[in-house]
FIFI-416049 format. One record per residue (C-alpha): y, x, z; residue in three letters; chain. Coordinates in pm, whole numbers. Example, Ala and Ser with C-alpha at 12.3 -4.5 7.8 and 13.67 -1.06 7.14 Angstrom:
BEGIN
R      y      x      z   r c
R   -450   1230    780 ALA A
R   -106   1367    714 SER A
***
This chain:
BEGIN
R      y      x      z   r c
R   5721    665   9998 UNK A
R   5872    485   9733 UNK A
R   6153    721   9640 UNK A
R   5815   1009   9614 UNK A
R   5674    754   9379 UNK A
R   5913    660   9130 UNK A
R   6062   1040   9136 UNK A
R   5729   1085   8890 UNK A
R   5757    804   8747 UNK A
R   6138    843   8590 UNK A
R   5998   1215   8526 UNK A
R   5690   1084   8299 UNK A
R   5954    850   8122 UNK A
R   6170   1100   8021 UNK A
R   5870   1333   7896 UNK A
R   5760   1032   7742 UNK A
R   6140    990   7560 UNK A
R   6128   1319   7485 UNK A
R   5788   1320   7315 UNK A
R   5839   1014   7120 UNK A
R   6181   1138   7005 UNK A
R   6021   1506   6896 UNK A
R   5742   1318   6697 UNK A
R   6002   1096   6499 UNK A
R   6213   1378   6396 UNK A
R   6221   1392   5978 UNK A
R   6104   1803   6020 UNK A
R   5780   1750   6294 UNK A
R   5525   1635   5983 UNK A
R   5634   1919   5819 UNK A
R   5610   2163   6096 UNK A
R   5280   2062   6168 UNK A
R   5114   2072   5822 UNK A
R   5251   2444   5835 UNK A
R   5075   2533   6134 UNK A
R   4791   2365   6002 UNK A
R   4816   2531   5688 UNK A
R   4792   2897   5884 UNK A
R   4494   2824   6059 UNK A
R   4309   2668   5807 UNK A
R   4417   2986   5589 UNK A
R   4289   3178   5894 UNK A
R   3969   3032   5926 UNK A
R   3891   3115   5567 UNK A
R   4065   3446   5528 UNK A
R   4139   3598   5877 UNK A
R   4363   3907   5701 UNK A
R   4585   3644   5607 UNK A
R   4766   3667   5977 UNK A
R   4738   4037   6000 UNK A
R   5088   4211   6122 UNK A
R   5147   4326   5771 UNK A
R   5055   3992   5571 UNK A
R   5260   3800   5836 UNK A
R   5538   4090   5769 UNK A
R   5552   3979   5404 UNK A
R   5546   3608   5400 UNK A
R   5870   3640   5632 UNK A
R   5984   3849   5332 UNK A
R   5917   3635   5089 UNK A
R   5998   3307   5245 UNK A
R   6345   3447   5410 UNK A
R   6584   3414   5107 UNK A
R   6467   3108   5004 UNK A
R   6491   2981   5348 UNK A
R   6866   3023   5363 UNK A
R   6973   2958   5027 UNK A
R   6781   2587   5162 UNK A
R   7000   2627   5403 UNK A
R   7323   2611   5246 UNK A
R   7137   2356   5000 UNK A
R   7122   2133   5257 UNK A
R   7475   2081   5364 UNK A
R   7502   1956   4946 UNK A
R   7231   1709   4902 UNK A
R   7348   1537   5263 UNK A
R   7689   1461   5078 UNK A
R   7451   1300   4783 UNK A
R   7496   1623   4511 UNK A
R   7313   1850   4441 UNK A
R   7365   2251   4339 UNK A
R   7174   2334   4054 UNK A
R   7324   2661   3975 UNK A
R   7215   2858   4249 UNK A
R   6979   3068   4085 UNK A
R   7222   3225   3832 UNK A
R   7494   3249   4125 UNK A
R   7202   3468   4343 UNK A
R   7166   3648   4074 UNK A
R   7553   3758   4025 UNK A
R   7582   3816   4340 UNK A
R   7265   4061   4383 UNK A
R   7367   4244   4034 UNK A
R   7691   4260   4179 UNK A
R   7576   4443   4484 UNK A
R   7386   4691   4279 UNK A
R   7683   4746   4069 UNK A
R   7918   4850   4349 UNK A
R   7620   5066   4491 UNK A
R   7586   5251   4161 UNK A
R   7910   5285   4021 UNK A
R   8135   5294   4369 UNK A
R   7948   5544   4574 UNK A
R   8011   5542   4953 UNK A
R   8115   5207   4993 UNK A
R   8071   5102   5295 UNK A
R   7741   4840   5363 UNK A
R   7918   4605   5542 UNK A
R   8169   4607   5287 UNK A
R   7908   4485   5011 UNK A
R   7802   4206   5248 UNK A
R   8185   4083   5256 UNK A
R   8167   4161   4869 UNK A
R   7854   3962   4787 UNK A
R   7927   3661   5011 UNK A
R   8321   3636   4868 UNK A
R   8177   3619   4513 UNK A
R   7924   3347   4611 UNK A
R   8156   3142   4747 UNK A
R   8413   3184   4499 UNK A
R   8117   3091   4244 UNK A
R   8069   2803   4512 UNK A
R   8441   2672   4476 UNK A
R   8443   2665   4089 UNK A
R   8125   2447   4107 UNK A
R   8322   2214   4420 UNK A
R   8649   2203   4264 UNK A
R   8478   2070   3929 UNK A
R   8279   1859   4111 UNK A
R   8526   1702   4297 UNK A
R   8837   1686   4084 UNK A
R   8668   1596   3795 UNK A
R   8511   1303   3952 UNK A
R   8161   1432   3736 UNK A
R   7783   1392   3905 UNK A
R   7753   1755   4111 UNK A
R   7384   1741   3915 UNK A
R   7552   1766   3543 UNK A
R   7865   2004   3679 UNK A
R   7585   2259   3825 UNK A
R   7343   2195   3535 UNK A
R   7667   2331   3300 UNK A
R   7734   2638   3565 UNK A
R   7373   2699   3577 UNK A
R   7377   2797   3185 UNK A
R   7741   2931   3210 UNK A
R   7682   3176   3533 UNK A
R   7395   3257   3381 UNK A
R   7538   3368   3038 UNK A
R   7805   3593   3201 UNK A
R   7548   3759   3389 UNK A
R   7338   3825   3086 UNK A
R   7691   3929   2880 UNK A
R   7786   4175   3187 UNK A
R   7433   4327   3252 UNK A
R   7295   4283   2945 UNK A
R   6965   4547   2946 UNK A
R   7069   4742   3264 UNK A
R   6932   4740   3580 UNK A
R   6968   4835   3902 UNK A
R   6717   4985   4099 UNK A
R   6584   5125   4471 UNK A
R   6769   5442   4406 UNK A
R   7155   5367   4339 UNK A
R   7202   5214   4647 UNK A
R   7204   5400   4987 UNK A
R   6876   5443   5193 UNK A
R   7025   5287   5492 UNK A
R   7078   5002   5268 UNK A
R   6718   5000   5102 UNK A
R   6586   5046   5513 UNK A
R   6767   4678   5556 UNK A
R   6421   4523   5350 UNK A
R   6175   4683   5593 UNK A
R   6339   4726   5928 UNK A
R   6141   4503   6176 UNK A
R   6258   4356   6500 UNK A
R   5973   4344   6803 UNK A
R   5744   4256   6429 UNK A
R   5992   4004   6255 UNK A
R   6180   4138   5944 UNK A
R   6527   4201   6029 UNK A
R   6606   4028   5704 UNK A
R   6414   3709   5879 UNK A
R   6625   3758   6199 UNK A
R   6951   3781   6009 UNK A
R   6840   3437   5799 UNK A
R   6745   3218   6137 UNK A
R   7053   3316   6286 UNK A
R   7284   3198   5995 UNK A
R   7042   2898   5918 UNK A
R   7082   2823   6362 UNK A
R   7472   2820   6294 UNK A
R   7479   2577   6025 UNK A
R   7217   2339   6214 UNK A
R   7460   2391   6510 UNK A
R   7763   2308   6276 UNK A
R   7558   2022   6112 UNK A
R   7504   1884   6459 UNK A
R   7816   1911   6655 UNK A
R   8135   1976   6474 UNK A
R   8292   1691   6351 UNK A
R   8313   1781   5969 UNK A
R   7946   1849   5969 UNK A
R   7882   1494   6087 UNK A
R   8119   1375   5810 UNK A
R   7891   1539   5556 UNK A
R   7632   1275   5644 UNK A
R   7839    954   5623 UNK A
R   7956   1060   5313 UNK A
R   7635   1088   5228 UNK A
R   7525    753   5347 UNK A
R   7834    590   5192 UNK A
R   8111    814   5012 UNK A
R   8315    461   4966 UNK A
R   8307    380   5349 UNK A
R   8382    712   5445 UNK A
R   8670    751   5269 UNK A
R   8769    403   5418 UNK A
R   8722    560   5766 UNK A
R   8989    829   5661 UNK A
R   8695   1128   5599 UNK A
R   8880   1332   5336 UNK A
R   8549   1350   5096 UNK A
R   8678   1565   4841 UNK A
R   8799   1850   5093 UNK A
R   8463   1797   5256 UNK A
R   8261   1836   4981 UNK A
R   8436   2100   4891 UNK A
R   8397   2293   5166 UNK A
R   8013   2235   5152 UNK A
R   7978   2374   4798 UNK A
R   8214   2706   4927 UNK A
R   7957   2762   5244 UNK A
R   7608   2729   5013 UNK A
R   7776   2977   4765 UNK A
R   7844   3186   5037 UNK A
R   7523   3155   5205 UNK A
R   7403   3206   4855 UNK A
R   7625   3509   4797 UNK A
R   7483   3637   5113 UNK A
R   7091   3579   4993 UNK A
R   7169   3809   4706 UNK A
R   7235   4082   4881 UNK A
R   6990   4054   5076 UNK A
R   6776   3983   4795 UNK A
R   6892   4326   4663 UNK A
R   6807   4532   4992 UNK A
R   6448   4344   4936 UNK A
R   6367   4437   4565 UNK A
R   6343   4725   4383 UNK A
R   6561   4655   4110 UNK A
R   6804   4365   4021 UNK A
R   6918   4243   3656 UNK A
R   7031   3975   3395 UNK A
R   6697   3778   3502 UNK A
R   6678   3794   3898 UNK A
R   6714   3418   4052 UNK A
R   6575   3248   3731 UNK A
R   6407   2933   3830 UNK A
R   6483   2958   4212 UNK A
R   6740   2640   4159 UNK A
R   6403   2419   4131 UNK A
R   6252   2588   4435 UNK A
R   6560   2574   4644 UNK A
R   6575   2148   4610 UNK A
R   6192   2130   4654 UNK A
R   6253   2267   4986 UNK A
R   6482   2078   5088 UNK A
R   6295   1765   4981 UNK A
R   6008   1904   5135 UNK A
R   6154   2005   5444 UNK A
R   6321   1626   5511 UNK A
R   6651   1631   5366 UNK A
R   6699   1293   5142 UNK A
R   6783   1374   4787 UNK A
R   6977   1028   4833 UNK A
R   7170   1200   5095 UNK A
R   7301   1138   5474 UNK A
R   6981   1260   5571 UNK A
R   6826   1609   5659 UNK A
R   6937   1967   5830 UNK A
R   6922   2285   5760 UNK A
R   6666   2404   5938 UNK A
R   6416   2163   5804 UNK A
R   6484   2282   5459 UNK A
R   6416   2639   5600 UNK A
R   6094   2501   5731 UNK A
R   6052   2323   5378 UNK A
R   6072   2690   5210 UNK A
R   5880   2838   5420 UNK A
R   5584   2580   5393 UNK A
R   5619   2637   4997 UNK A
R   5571   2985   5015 UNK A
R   5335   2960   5270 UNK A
R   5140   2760   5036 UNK A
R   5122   2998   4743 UNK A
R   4989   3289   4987 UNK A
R   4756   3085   5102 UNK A
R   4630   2971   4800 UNK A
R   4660   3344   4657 UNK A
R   4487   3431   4976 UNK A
R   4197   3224   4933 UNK A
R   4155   3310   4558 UNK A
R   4295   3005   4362 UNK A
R   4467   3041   4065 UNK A
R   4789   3064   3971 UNK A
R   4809   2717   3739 UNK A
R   4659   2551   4054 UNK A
R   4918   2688   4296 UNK A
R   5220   2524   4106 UNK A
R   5040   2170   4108 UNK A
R   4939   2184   4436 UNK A
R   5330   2252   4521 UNK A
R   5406   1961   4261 UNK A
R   5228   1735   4441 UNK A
R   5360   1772   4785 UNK A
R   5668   1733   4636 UNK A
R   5572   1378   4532 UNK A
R   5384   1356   4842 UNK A
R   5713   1390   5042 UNK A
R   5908   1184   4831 UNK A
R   5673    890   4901 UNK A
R   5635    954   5281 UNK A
R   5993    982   5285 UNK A
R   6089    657   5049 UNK A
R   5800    503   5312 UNK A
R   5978    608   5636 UNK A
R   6322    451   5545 UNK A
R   6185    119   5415 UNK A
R   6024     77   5750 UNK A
R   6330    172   5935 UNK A
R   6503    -63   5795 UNK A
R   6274   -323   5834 UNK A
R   6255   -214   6241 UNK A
R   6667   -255   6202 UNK A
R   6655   -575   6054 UNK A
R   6420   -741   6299 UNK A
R   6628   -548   6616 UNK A
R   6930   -707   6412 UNK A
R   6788  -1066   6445 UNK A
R   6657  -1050   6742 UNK A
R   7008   -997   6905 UNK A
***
């Protein structure tokens, strides 16, 4: 009689645990104002969940999502990549390039080629950052101009469009998988592996106490400046990746694609939970974070506001999470302090 009794019990407990521990995560508030978002949308424009509409904010949202991604595994370590804008666009222009002026190279090939050149891009940004000993924030800020430059020099007024690369290729931006994008499907599975990496392999971990405290990680034998490194390589290469999918997405792909994502990209992220101070955050709640931003500009496109409006109302959550956030640590630490004296 007892053992029937406290069988429930232990099993309400550990719903309970689980609960409370879902509902503190850094990446629930978020998830919930984005469901709320899409039914309040809804209510007011029911087309805005129709297969097709759905179809395209997956589109839209997907390369932002995992560029957040890789942005992520940065700002934990307390930097910050400012040039990933310009290095999405070399690596889409790139991928137009080899379509148009290597014909019959192979698609999977590209993919390799793209995602080489962003990291590469990645490692010049890492290695400066690192070896020079200079903020990541005023490094990145220099490559953001510099990438950018080359690109312009090497493009200059040509584009590529729709038709130099192959149709398989161009079939990539609108194949759908049981009604997701495969684009989408391709994105959550890289953005699952670095969550996975963030969470259990041991230099994914380090990426956090660094973050929390380069000085006492390096005191706990965490080779920072390898680790950082390697976090600047992967988001180049996740970047690198992005642009070629950004260039099976668009129509045509020049000296101006990725302007002004670099802003977008860290809004995410500090949208989608991860600390600008670092030690703090994953990668899939910066994905979330992106796709809540461009969630909010179709919604506010699909209830008719204008386009001034749309940028303040992102603004403002921006602040808005930046204050929740600065919020939620100060009372964490008060709850440690009090634990601490107590014991």
């Amino acid at each position: 009689m007892s053992t029937a009794t406290a069988a429930p019990t232990g099993q309400r407990r550990d719903w309970s645990a689980t609960l409370r521990g879902a509902l503190s995560l850094r990446e629930t508030p978020v998830l919930v104002a984005l469901v709320l978002l899409v039914l309040a949308t809804w209510l007011v424009n029911p087309r805005f969940l129709a297969a097709q509409g759905v179809k395209d904010l997956l589109l839209n949202a997907t390369i932002a999502m995992m560029m957040a991604a890789g942005q992520s595994l940065i700002i934990t370590t307390k930097s910050v990549d400012l040039s990933v804008g310009s290095v999405l666009g070399i690596c889409a222009f790139t991928t137009g390039y080899v379509f148009a002026e290597h014909p019959g190279t192979p698609i999977a090939l590209v993919f390799v080629i793209g995602t080489l050149v962003g990291a590469a891009l990645g490692a010049v940004n890492g290695l400066l950052a690192t070896w020079a000993k200079v903020p990541a924030m005023v490094i990145t800020l220099g490559t953001l101009y510099a990438f950018r430059g080359t690109l312009n020099w090497w493009a200059g007024s040509k584009q590529y469009f729709a038709g130099d690369r192959p149709q398989a290729f161009g079939d990539l931006g609108v194949a759908t998988i049981v009604g997701i994008p495969l684009l989408t499907v391709l994105a959550l599975v890289v953005i699952a592996i670095v969550s996975l990496y963030q969470y259990f392999a041991r230099s994914g971990r380090d990426l956090y106490a660094i973050g929390s405290d380069p000085a006492a990680a390096k005191v706990y034998g965490i080779p920072v400046g390898r680790r950082v490194l390697t976090a600047f390589i992967a988001n180049g290469a996740l970047v690198g990746l992005a642009g070629v999918l950004y260039a099976s997405r668009f129509n045509s792909v020049g000296a101006t694609t990725g302007t002004g994502m670099e802003l977008d990209i860290v809004a995410a992220c500090v949208v989608g939970g991860v600390a600008i101070v670092g030690g703090v955050g994953t990668a899939y709640g910066a994905a979330i974070g992106a796709l809540l931003l461009t969630t909010i500009t179709s919604a506010l496109t699909a209830v008719g506001v204008d386009k001034f409006w749309q940028k303040a109302v992102v603004g403002a959550l921006i602040i808005v999470a930046i204050v929740i956030d600065r919020v939620a640590t100060i009372s964490r630490q008060s709850q440690l302090r009090k634990k601490g004296g107590a014991a």
